[in-house]
Each structure stands twice: as structure tokens, then as C-alpha cells.
SELUM-901426 format. One record per atom (N, C-alpha, C): x, y, z. Coordinates in steps of 0.1 Angstrom, whole numbers, plus 5000, padded with zeros to 4 digits. Layout:
<recs>
XYZ
...
</recs>
This chain:
<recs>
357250162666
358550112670
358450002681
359249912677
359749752688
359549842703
358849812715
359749852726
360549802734
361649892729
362749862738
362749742751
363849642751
364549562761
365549672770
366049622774
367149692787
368149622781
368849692771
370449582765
371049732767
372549682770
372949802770
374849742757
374849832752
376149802740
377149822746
378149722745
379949802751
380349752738
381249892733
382549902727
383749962741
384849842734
386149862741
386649982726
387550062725
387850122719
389450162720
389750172712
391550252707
391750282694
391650442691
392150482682
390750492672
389650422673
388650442663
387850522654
388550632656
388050762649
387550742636
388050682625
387250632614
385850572613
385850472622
385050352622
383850382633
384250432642
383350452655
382050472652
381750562650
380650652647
379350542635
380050472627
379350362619
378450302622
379550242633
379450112644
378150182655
378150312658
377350342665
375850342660
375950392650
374750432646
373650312639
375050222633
374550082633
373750042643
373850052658
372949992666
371950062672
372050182675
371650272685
370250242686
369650222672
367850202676
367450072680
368049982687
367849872694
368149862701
369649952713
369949962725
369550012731
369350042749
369150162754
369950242760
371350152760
372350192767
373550202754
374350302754
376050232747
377050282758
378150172760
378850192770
380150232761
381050302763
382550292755
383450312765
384150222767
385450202773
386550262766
387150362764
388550342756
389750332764
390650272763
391950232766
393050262763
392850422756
394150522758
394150562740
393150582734
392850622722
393650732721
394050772712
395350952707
394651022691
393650962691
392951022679
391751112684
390751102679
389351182681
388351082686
388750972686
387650862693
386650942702
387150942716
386751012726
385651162726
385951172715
385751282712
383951302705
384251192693
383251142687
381851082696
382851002705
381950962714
381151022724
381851132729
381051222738
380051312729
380551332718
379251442707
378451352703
378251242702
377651122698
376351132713
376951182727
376451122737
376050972742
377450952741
377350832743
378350792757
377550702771
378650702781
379950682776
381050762779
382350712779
383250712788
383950602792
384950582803
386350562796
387150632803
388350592800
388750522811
389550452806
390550302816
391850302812
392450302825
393950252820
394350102818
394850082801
395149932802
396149872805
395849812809
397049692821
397549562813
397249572802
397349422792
396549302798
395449302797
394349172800
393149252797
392649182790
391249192786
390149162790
390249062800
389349022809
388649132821
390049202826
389749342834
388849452823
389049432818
388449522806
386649492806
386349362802
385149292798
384449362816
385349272825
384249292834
384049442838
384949532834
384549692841
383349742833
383249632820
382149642811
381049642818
380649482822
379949452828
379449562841
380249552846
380249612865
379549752860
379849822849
379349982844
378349972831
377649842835
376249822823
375249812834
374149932827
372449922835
371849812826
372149782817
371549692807
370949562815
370049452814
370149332819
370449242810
370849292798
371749212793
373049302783
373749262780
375249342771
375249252761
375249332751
375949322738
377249372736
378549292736
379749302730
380149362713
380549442712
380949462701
382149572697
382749502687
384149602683
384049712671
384449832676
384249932669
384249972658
384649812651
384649732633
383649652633
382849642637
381649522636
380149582636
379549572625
378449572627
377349452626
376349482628
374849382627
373749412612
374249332604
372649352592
371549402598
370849522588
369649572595
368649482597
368049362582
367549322586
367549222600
368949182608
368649072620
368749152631
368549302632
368749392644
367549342651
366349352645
365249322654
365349142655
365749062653
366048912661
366448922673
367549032678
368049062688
367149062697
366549172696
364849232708
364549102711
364149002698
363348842702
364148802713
365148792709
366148732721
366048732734
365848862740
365648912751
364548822760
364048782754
362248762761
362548582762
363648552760
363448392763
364548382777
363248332787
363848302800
365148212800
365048112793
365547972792
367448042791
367548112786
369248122781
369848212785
370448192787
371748332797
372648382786
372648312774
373848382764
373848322748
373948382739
373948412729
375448342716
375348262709
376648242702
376248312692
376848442684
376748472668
377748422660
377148452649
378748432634
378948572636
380648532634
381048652628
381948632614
382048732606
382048672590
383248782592
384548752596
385748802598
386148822578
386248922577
387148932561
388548972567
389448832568
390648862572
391648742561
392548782561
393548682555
394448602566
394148652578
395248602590
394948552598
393048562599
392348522613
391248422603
391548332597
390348302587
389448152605
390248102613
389848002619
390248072635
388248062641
388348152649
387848032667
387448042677
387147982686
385648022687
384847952688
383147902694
382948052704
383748042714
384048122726
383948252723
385048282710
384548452710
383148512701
382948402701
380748442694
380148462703
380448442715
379448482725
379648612727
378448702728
378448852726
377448882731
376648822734
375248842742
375048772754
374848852766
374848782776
374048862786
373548772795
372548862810
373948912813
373049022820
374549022831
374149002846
374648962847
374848902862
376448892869
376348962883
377448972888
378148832890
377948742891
378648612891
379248572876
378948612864
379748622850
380948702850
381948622855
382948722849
383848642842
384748742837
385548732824
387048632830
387548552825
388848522828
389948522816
391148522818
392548532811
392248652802
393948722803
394348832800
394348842785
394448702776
394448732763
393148722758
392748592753
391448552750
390648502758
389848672761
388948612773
387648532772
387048482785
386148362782
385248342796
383948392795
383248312810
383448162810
384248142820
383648002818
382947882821
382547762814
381347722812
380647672829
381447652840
381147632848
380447722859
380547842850
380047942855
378748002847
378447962839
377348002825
376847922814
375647872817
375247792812
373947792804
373147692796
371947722787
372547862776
373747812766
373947912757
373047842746
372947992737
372147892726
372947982711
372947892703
373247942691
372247982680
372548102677
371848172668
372048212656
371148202645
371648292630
371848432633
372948442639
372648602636
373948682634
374448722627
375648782621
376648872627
377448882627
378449012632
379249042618
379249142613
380149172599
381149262607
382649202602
383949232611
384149302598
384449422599
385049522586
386249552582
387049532590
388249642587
389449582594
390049502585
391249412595
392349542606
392649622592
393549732605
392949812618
391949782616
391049852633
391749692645
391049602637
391649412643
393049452646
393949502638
395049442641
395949452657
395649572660
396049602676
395749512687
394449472685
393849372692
394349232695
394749182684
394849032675
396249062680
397149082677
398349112680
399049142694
397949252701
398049202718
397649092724
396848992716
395848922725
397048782724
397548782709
398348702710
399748712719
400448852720
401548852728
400948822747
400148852749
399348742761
399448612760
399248562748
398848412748
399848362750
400848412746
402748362748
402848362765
403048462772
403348462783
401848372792
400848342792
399848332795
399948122797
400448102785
400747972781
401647942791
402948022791
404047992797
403547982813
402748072816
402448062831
401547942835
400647902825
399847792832
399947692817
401247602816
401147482805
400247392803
399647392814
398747282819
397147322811
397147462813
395247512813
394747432796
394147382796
393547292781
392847452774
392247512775
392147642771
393147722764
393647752769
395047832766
395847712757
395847592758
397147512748
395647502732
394547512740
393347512721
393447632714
393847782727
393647902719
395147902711
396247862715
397347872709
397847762692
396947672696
396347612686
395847632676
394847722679
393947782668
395047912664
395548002669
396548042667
397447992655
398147862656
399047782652
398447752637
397447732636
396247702625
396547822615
396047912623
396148012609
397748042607
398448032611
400248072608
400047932597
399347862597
399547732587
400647592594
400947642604
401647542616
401047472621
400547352609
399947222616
400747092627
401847102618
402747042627
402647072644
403147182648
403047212661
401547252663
400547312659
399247292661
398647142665
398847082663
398546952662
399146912679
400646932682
401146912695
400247002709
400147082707
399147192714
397547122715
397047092707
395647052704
395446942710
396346842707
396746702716
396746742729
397846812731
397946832748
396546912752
395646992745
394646992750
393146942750
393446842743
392646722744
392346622761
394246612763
394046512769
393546542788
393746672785
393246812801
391346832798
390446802785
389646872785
388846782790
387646922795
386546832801
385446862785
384746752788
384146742772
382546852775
382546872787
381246972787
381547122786
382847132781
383347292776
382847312766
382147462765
381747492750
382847482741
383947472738
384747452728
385247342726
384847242731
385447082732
385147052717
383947052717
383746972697
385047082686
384547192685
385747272679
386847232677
387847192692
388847142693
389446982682
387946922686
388046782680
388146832660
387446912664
387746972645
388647012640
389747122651
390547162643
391847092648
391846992655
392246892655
392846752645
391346762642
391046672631
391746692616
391246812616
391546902602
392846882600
393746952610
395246992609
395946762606
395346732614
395646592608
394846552596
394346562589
393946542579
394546632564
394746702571
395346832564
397546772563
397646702572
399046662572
398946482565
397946442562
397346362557
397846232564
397446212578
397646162590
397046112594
396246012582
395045952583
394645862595
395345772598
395045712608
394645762621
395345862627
395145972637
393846052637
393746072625
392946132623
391446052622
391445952620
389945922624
390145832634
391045832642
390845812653
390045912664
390946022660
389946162665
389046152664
388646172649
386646192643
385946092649
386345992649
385645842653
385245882670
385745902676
385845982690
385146102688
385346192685
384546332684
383246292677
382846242669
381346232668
380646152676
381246002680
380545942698
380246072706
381146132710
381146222722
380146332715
380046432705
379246502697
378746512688
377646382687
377046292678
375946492670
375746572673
375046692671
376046792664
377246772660
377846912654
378846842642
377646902632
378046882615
379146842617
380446992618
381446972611
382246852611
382046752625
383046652622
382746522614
381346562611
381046462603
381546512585
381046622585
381846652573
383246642570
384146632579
385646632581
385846502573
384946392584
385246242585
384746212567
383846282562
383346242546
384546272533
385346382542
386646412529
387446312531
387846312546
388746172549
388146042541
387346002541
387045882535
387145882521
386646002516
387346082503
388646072497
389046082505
390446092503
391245942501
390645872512
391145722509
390945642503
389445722493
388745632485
387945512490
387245542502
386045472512
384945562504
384645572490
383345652488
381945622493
381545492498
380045492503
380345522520
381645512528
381345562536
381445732540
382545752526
382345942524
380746002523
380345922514
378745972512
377745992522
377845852534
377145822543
377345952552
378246002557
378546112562
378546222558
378646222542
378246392540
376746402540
376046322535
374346302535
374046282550
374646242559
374046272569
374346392577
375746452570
375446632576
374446682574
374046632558
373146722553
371646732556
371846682563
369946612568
370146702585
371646702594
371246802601
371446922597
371046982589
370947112587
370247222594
368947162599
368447222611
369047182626
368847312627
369547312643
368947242653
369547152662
369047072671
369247192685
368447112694
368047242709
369847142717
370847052713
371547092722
372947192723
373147202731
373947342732
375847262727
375947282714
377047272707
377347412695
378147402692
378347542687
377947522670
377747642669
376747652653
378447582642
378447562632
378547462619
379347582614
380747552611
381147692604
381247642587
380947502582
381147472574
379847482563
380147572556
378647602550
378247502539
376747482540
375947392530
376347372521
376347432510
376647442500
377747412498
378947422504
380347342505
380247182506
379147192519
378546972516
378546942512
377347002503
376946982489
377846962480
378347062478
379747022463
380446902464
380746872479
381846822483
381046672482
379446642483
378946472473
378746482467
378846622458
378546562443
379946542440
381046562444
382646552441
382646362439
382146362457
382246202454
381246112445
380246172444
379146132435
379946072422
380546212419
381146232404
382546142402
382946112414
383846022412
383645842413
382345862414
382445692412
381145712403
380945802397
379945782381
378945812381
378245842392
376945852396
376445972394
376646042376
376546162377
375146222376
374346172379
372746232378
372846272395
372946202403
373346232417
374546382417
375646382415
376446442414
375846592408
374946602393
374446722392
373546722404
373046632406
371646702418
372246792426
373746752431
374446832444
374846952438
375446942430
375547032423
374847142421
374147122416
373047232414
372747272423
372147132437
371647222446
372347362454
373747292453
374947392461
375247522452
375047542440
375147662430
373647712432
372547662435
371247732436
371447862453
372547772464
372747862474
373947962473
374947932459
376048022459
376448022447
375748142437
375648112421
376848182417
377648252429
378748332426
380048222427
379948042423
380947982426
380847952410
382047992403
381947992389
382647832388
383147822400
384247672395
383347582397
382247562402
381147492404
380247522393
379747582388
379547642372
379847502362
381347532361
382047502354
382047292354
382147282366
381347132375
380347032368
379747212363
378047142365
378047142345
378547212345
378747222324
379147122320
380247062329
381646942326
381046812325
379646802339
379146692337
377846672327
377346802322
375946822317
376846772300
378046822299
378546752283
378746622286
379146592295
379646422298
377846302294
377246372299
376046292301
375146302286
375946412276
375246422265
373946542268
374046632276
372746712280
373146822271
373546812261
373846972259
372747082253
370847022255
370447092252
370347152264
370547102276
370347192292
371747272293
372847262284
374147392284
373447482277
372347482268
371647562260
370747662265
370047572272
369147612285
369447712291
370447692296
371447752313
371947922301
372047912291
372948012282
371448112281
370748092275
369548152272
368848222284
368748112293
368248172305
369448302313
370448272312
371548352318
371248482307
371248462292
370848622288
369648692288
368248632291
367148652300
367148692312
367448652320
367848682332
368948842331
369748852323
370648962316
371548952331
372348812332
373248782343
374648752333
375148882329
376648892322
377848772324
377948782340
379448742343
378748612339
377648532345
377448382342
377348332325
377148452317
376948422306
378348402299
379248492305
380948482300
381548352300
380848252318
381748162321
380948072310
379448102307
379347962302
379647982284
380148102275
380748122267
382048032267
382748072276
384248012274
384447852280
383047812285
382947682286
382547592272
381447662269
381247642250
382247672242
383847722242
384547712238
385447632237
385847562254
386447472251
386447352250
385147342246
384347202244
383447202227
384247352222
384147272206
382447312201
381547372217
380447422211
379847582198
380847542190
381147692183
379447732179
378447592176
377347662166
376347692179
376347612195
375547642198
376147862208
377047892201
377148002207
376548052191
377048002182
376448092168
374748132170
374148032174
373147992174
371848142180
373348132195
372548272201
373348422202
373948412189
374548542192
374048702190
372948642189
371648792186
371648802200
371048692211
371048732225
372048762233
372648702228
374648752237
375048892232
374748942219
375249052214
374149182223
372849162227
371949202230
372049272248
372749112251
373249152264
374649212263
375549182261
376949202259
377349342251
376649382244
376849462229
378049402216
377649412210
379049402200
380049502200
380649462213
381849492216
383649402207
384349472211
385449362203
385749202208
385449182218
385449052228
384248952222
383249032218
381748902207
382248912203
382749032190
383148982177
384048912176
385248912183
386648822183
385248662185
384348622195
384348502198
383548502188
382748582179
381848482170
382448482160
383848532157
384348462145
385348392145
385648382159
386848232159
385648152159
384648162160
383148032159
383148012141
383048162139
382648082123
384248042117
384948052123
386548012116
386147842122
386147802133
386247672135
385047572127
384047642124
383147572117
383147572104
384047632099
384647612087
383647732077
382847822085
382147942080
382848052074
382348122066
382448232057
382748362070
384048392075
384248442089
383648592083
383548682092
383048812090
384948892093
384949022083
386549062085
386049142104
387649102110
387749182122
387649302120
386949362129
386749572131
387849592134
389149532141
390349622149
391149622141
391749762141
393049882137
394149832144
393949762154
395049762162
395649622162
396649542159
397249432159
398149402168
397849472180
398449432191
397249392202
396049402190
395149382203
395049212207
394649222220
394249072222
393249002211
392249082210
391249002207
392048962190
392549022183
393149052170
394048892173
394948892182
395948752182
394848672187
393948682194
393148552193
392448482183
392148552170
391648562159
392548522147
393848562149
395148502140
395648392144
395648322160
396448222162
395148112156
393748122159
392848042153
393048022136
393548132128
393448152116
394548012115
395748062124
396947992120
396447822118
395947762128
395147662133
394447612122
393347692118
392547632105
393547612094
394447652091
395647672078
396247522084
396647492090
397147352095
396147222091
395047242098
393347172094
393147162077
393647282072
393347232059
394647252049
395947162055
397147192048
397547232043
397147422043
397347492035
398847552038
400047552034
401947572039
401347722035
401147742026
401747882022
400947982030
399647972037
398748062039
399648052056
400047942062
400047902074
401547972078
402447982068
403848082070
403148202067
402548242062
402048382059
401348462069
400548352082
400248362094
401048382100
402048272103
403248312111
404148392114
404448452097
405148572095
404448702107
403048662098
402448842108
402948822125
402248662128
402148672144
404148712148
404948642141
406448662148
406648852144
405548952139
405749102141
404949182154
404049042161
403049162168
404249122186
404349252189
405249222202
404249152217
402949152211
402349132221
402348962226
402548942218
402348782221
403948702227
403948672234
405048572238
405848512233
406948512235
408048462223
408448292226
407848252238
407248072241
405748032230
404848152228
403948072223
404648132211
405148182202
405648202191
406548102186
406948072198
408147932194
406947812192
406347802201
405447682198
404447662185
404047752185
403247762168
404547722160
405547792159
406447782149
406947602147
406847592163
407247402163
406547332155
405347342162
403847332157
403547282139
404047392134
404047422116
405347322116
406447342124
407447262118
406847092116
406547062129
406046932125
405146832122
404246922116
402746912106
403646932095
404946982092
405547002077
406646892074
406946832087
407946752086
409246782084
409246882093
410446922096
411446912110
412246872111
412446902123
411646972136
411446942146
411047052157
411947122168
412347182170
413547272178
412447232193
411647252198
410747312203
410747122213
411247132228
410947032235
410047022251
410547152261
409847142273
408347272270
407747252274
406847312277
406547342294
405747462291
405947562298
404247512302
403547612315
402347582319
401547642311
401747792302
400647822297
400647732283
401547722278
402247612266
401247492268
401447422276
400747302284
399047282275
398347412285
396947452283
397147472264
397647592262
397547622244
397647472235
398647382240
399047252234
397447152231
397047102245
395947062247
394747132242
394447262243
393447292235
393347282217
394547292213
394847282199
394847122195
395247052205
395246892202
393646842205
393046902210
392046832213
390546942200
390747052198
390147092186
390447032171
391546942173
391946872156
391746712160
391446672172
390146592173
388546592175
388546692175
387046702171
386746742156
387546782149
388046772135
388046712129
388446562134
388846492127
389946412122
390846542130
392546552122
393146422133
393146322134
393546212146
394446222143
395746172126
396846202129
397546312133
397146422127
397646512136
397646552150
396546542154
396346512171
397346442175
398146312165
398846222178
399946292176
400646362165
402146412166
402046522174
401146572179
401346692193
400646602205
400446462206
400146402217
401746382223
402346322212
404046322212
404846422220
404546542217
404846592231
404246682239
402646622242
402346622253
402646552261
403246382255
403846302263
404646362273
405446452271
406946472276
406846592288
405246612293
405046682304
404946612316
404946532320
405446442332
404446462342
403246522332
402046542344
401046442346
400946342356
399946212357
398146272352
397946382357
396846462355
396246482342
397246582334
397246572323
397746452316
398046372316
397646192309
396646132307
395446162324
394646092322
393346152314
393846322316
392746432309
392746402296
394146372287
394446322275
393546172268
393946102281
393145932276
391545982277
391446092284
389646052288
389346122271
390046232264
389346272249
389546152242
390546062244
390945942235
390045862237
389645882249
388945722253
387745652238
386745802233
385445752224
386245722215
387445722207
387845732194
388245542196
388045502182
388545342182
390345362179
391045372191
392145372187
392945342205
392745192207
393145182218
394045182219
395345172207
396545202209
397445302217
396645432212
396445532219
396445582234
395645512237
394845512255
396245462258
396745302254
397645232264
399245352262
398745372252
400545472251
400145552261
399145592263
398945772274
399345662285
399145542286
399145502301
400545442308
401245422294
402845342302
403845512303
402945612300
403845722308
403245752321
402445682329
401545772342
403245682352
403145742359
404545692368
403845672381
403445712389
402345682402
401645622398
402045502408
401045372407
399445412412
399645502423
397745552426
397145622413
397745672405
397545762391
397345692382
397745502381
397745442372
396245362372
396345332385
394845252396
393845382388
393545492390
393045662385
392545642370
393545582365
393945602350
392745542343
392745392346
391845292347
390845282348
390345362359
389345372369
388745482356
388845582354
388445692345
388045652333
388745552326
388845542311
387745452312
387945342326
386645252322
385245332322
385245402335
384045482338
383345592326
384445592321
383945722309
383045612295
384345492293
383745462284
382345342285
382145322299
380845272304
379945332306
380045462306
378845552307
378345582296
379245632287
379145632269
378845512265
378145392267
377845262265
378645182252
379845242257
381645182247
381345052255
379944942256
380844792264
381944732259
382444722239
383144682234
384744722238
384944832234
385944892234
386144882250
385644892260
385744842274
386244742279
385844612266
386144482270
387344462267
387844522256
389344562249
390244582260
389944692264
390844732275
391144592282
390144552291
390044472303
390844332292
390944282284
391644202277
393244252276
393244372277
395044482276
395344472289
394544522300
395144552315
395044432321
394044312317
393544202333
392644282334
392044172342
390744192352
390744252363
392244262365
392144342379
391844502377
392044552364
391444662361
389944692369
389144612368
388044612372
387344632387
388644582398
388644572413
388044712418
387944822413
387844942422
386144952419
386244892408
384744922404
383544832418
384044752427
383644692435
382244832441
383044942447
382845042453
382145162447
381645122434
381745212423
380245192418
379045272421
377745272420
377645292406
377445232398
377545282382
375545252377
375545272366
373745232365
373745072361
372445002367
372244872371
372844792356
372144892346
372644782333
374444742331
375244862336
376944832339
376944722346
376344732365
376444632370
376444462361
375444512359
374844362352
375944262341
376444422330
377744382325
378744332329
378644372343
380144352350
379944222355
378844182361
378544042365
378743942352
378243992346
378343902331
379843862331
380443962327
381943942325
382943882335
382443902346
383243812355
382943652357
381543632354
381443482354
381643462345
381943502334
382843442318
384043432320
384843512330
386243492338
386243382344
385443352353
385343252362
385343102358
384043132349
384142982335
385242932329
386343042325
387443022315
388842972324
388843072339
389642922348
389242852354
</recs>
């Protein structure tokens, strides 16, 4: 066994009888001391704690926390204290980091993460990570709510990997809730303290009160001295809440300022990369997120650790990557950011969207096979229902010995490998289910209905309809819609005008499987009213399936409904980029003869591969020649 340092543990305590004992046992073989303060506990805390043998003092609380911290201190043999709440523990594996800690002369105090699972406290202060400290009688604690040594008094902190797991919001909530009725009165006594107007701030942040967050943050900008440990923080959440109120100008006025002054702490450089994002500055968004990403190791000065995780960077250039075309870049980030967090299925889904865009679909093949090798279920589901709505029915046919192998032939494969052999126009196997209210059973009949439309078959396709208008399970909106649906593939009138959001999704996916079909006219009389959803999004999702088909008529109709002129600029920007990537130069040139040339302006900004460039230079000095 490690030998022992001289750290001694304080828990403050109230009411912990659940949790205590956890929390204890979690540390005990690393400390030599545990201190427990309780502050008028009515449960068995105390109780635990003494059979535990563990020192316990009781204290009467006075409302301030700082009296609290230091009677900590003043009643620790330890030469140094570890803080912690009677909901928090330390991973086994980083318990022995701590011990290392001890033995470095150079630092007086300690910043950890703490990985708060809260819905109310998600944005926390630099200040309450410090949890490890010498002790020394000259460290003491100040203000009654959120206490704080401060920096003028304690200095050489260093930031560390090393965790606090906050467990259990209702143990938090007594705490969090006195600390803030302090902060009210605390505020009111000293308006002036730049402390007190950042904690009320961060406060203000999580109620989602950027507005007044933003007034508070300000006013404690213009009091702060910039050598406070929470000065960069401040510039962040600062920043954020303006950026977040989309306050652009202010806002990098900030950033622009906060990175001079703390040219060493990520986050505001990542801030400054969305911002530019956002305004469509993409090479100087990239410049900034690539250069977070290169500090990823920690530098020796004393700024507080990066709450903004890697892999969030990451996503966040391949986003821009991916928006100005450069999608071999774009997977790089990609991937790299799902190699650190494979539990992000929307990122998954990212990396599928661009791997079909680029024509890779034997690497969607890849990623399937290896996911049922690997025998990793949930990833195998997402990338199923990615192959489905992208029309890949043979390459799931393909592996459905290994899907069935992992998965079993349960009713959920069989429903999906025979809406596969229904779309491919295969000899379907009959459904196993008794039950016609099952889901999987209406997912299997609404495809039936579908193929009966595909091959104009009236009599089979009411005979569908009939069944579906008897199963109660299904929705009496998508009942209406199919029924529309048949109406006007029959030429009948359609009853059937707004749609609804799940309506929306069913519409599109049925319009866009009877273009991959082949069925284009029929595709356009349900483009007809997808026209009539008023959504710029869904317009341009519409033009991008239209874009490969030779039917530019098409495209320009999806486009005299986009109503926002930035949506229109969007519209353009997509349809060129899609059909320049797919090396459509013709149908490209079409466009740009339909819109002007000014279609072409955004592309300035727009890294596309050297042979596009080249096109584009071509085409503009043929502009140039002709006036």
C-alpha cells in the first residue's frame, strides 16, 4: 500500500443518512483524517458517522458558509484538506493521483471537474473546483454564500484531470438553494463586489436569464481585476449569453478581448469559432476551432481547465467543414469526435449522411459488419434505420444472417427484412404476427400500401386501405393521409391540405422512395403539397433529392417558395455544392444561367476541390469576356 500523505477529508453534512457512508468509504484508504461537520442533521447522519469512527463536530449554522469552511480548516491535522460533499465521490482509478499531488512543493491548491448530473446547475464557477488545498492559517474562506479563498491570498493553483462525481441532485438541493438565498441578500449588501455580480450571473445562466445575466456579467467585468482565477470564465459566460442572444457584435467584442487578455483557455476560442459560424466567417470559424484543438494539452499557466469537451470541437469543424463542402475534412472530424464519444448517435448519423453523399457506401457496409462483429446492437439499429432511409434495402438484405445472428429473428428483423424485400420488388416472406395491431404488422401494410401505388395497382391499394382504416392503432391523421395520398395518384379530388409534423416526415419519406423508384411523376404531385409546409428547411432538404434528377424545373419551383432571403442565399449555396460535388458541371451551369452569377458569390469562402475551383475560374472569365 501507497504511504500515506497527511490529507485530512471534510464533509459539511445535513441530513445525509442515505448517502454518507458511500461517500466515506469511497475515500477512507487515501485519507488519514475524515473531518464531519454537521449543521443540524434530524436523521441518522451523526450517527453513522460516529459508528463509522469518524471525527464529528457539530456546529450551529448561522447561514454563511465560509464560517463553516474555515472551522473546517481551523479542526484539520491534515497538511492539506480535501473538500467534499456527502454526494460526491472520486473514481477509484484517480484516488491514487491525489497521493501524487501531495509531494509537489510548487502549488498550494488543486482545481478538479466535477461532472454535476443536474438539470438546474448544468454552468458552474472555476472557484468551486478548488477542493484541495494546504492548509495554512492565512487561507481563509470569504462570503456567506459562495465561498472562495481569495486569489490575493492563494496562489500557484494548478489544474488537474481529476474528477468529482456529484450524485444525487436532492442531497444538492439544500445547499444550492441556501447558497443562493445568500447571494440575494449578499449582492444587495456589497453591489459593487465583481464576485458576487459573476456568481449571480452564473446563477442567471442557468434560470436561462440571459438577458439580465448579461447586465450582472457586464457590471462585473468592468470591477474585475484580470488576475482572478475566474476572470476568463466570466469572459465565457459572458460571451456565450451574448452569443446565445445572438448579439453578435458585443459579443466579439468580448471574445476579441478575452483571448488578448487569455490567449491559454480553449473555451473562448471555441466560442469565437461558433460565432464566426454563425455569421458565416467559415475560414475564420475553422482557424479557431483548429487552433483549440492543437491546445489540447494543458499549458503550466494557471487558467482554469476547458469545460468544453474535445470531441464537441471536433464535431463542431466538421459542421463547418461540412458546410462549405470539404467533406473528406468534415468526416476526418467526425470520426475523430465519435472515436472519443461513440455513444453520440446524432453524430453517427453525420458521419452515414456524409459517407452516402460522397458515394462511400461500401464504408456504410463496413461500419454495419463491423458493428455486428463487434456484437454492438444499439449502433447496429442506428445504422439499420439509416439504411432505410436512404433506400439501402439490398445492402441490409445482404447481411441479414449477421443482423439476425446478433439481433435474433425477433418481430422488429422480420418486419425490416421484408419491408426490404417489398421495396425491392422481392418475393416478401408472409409476416409471423397474429396480431394487427402490432406495430411492426402497420409498418409492413403501410409499405404494402406504397408498393400498390408504385405499381398502379386501384384494387389491391383500396383493399390495403380498407384493412389499415380497421386497425385502431394507427392514427386517424396518417389514415387521412394515405387515403389523400390514393386519392390523388387516382385522380380524385384530395380532402387532405395541412400537415402535421409526423405527416411532414411520412410525406417525405414516401416522396422521396418513389424517387428512387423512379416514379418522378408521382413524386411531384406529393411535392405539391409538400409545397404547402412553409418550412425553408424542408425546401431545401426537397431541392437537395431533386438536385441529381435532370429536371431543373423542379429545383426552381422548390425555390420561389423559400421566403427568407438568408434561406434563399442557403438554398443556392446547397444545390450548387451538392451538384458540384456529384460532378453535375452541366446542370450547375443551368442553374447559374436561371439565378445570375451572383448565385456563385458565397462560393468565394467555400473550399471546394481544386478541379471546382478551376471551373469556377473558367466560368467567370467567360462572364467577364461576354460584358
Amino acid at each position: 500500500m501507497l504511504q500515506k500523505k497527511l490529507l485530512t477529508l471534510c464533509m459539511i453534512t445535513k441530513n445525509d443518512e442515505e448517502i454518507l457512508l458511500d461517500s466515506i468509504e469511497n475515500m477512507r484508504d487515501i485519507v488519514d483524517e475524515i473531518l464531519i461537520v454537521d449543521i443540524g442533521s434530524t436523521d441518522k447522519t451523526i450517527e453513522i458517522a460516529n459508528s463509522a469512527g469518524l471525527d464529528v463536530r457539530q456546529v450551529a449554522w448561522e447561514n454563511d458558509f465560509s464560517k463553516i469552511k474555515n472551522y473546517c480548516l481551523d479542526h484539520s491535522n491534515g497538511k492539506w484538506v480535501l473538500f467534499l460533499q456527502a454526494n460526491e465521490t472520486i473514481p477509484t482509478e484517480q484516488k491514487s493521483e491525489i497521493i501524487k499531488l501531495l509531494d509537489n512543493p510548487n502549488v498550494e491548491g488543486y482545481l478538479f471537474y466535477i461532472n454535476y448530473n443536474s438539470q438546474v446547475y448544468s454552468v458552474f464557477s472555476p472557484v468551486q473546483t478548488l477542493r484541495l488545498i494546504r492548509n495554512r492559517k492565512e487561507y481563509r474562506y470569504k462570503y456567506k454564500s459562495f465561498e472562495m479563498i481569495k486569489d490575493e491570498l492563494i496562489t500557484n493553483i494548478k489544474d488537474v484531470d481529476i474528477h468529482i462525481e456529484h450524485r444525487y441532485d436532492v442531497a444538492f438541493s439544500w445547499e444550492f438553494t441556501s447558497k443562493i438565498k445568500l447571494l440575494y441578500n449578499e449582492i444587495k449588501e456589497n453591489p459593487e463586489d465583481c464576485y458576487l455580480q459573476y456568481m449571480f450571473g452564473i446563477f442567471l445562466i442557468n434560470q436561462n436569464k440571459f438577458e439580465e445575466c448579461i447586465k450582472y456579467l457586464q457590471k462585473a467585468k468592468e470591477n474585475l481585476n484580470m488576475g482572478y482565477l475566474f476572470a476568463p470564465h466570466l469572459y465565457k459566460c459572458l460571451s456565450f449569453s451574448l452569443l446565445y442572444l445572438e448579439k453578435y457584435s458585443d459579443c466579439i467584442d468580448v471574445l476579441n478581448d478575452g483571448v488578448e487578455k487569455f490567449p491559454y483557455y480553449r473555451d473562448l476560442f471555441v466560442i469565437r469559432g461558433e460565432l464566426y459560424n454563425q455569421l458565416n466567417q467559415y475560414d475564420n470559424s475553422i482557424k479557431d476551432f483548429e487552433h483549440s484543438l492543437k491546445m489540447k494539452e494543458r499549458s503550466e499557466y494557471i487558467v482554469p481547465g476547458p469545460d468544453i469537451d474535445i470531441s464537441a470541437i471536433l464535431e463542431s469543424a466538421g459542421d463547418v467543414y461540412e458546410k462549405i463542402f470539404d467533406y473528406q475534412k468534415a468526416l476526418k472530424y467526425y470520426q475523430e469526435s465519435y472515436e472519443l464519444n461513440n455513444t453520440n448517435y446524432d453524430l453517427l448519423y453525420k458521419i452515414l449522411s456524409l459517407e452516402e453523399k460522397t458515394n462511400h457506401a461500401d464504408t456504410i457496409e463496413s461500419m454495419l459488419e463491423l458493428s455486428i462483429s463487434q456484437k454492438n446492437s444499439e449502433q447496429l439499429l442506428i445504422l439499420i434505420n439509416f439504411l432505410l432511409s436512404y433506400q439501402k434495402y439490398s445492402v441490409i438484405l445482404n447481411n441479414i444472417n449477421g443482423i439476425e445472428s446478433l439481433l435474433g429473428k425477433r418481430e422488429q428483423i422480420q418486419t425490416i427484412k421484408i419491408i426490404c424485400q417489398i421495396m425491392l420488388n422481392e418475393e416478401a416472406e408472409d409476416l409471423q404476427i397474429s396480431n394487427i395491431e402490432s406495430p411492426f404488422y402497420i409498418s409492413v401494410l403501410l409499405k404494402r400500401i406504397e408498393k400498390s401505388w408504385v405499381e398502379n395497382n386501384l384494387d389491391e391499394s383500396l383493399l390495403l386501405l380498407s384493412e389499415m382504416n380497421e386497425i385502431q392503432n394507427i392514427d386517424e391523421s396518417v389514415k387521412n393521409l394515405y387515403t389523400a395520398i390514393n386519392e390523388l395518384f387516382t385522380e380524385k379530388e384530395s380532402v387532405y391540405i395541412k400537415l402535421s409534423e409526423q405527416e411532414l416526415e411520412i410525406l417525405k419519406d414516401i416522396h422521396n422512395n418513389l424517387i428512387w423508384r423512379k416514379q418522378e411523376d408521382k413524386a411531384k404531385l406529393l411535392l405539391y403539397i409538400l409545397l404547402n409546409c412553409r418550412d425553408d428547411d424542408c425546401y431545401i432538404e426537397l431541392a437537395q433529392t431533386w438536385a441529381l434528377h435532370n429536371d431543373l424545373d423542379v429545383i426552381n419551383q422548390i425555390f420561389q417558395c423559400v421566403n427568407n432571403a438568408d434561406k434563399k442565399e442557403e438554398f443556392k449555396l446547397k444545390i450548387m455544392g451538392t451538384l458540384f460535388i456529384n460532378k453535375q458541371s452541366e446542370r450547375a451551369q443551368e442553374l447559374i444561367n436561371l439565378w445570375g452569377v451572383n448565385c456563385l458569390q458565397h462560393f468565394e469562402n467555400v473550399k471546394l476541390c481544386k478541379d471546382i475551383i478551376k471551373r469556377l475560374n473558367c466560368w467567370f472569365k467567360e462572364i467577364d469576356n461576354q460584358s
